[in-house]
C-alpha positions in Angstrom: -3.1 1.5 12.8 -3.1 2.9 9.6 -0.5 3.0 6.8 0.0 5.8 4.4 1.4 4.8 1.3 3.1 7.3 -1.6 5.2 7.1 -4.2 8.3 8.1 -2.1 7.7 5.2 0.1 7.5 2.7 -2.6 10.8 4.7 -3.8 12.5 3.8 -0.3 11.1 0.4 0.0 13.1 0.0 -3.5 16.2 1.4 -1.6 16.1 -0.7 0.9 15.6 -4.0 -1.2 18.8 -2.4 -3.4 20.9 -2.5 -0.5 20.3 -5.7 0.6 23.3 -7.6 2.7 22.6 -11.1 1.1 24.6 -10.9 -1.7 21.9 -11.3 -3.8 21.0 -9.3 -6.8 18.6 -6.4 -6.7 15.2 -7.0 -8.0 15.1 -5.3 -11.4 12.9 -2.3 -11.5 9.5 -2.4 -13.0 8.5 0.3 -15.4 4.7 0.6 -15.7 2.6 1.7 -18.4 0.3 4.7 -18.6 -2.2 2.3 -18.3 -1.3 0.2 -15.3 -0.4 3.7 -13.6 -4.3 4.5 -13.9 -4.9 0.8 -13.0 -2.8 1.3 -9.9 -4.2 4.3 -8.8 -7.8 3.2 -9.0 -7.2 0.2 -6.8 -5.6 2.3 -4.4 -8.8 4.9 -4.7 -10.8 1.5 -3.7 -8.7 0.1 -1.3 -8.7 3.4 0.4 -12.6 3.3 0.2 -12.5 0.1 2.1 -10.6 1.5 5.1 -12.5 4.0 5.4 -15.4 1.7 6.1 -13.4 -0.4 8.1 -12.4 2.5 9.8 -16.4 3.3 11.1 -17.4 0.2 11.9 -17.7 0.7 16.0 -17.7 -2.1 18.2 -20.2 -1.3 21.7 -19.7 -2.1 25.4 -21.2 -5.1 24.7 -19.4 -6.6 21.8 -22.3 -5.3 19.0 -21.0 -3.5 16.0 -22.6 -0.8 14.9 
């Protein structure tokens, strides 16, 4: 399974929680900084990164990974 993530999802995520049927106020949207924008994006360079290793670790007919 993988997930692909991008500013437009985030975007309807936000929608989503806007339009909530509770009753309940809308979470207030976050503005970031420039630097917390860079921050965010290098995390998600890493945790890309990590699935990608995930992603070859192979499991063998006989339950080994490779």
């Amino acid at each position: 399974m993988t997930f692909k993530i991008t500013f437009e999802t985030v975007d309807a995520l936000m929608d989503e929680w806007e339009e909530s049927e509770d009753g309940e106020e809308p979470p207030a949207k976050a503005t970031l900084s420039p630097e917390q924008l860079a921050e965010l994006k290098n995390e998600m360079d890493l945790l890309k990164e990590f699935h990608n290793l995930a992603k070859a670790i192979i499991k063998t007919p006989r339950g080994k990974y490779c």
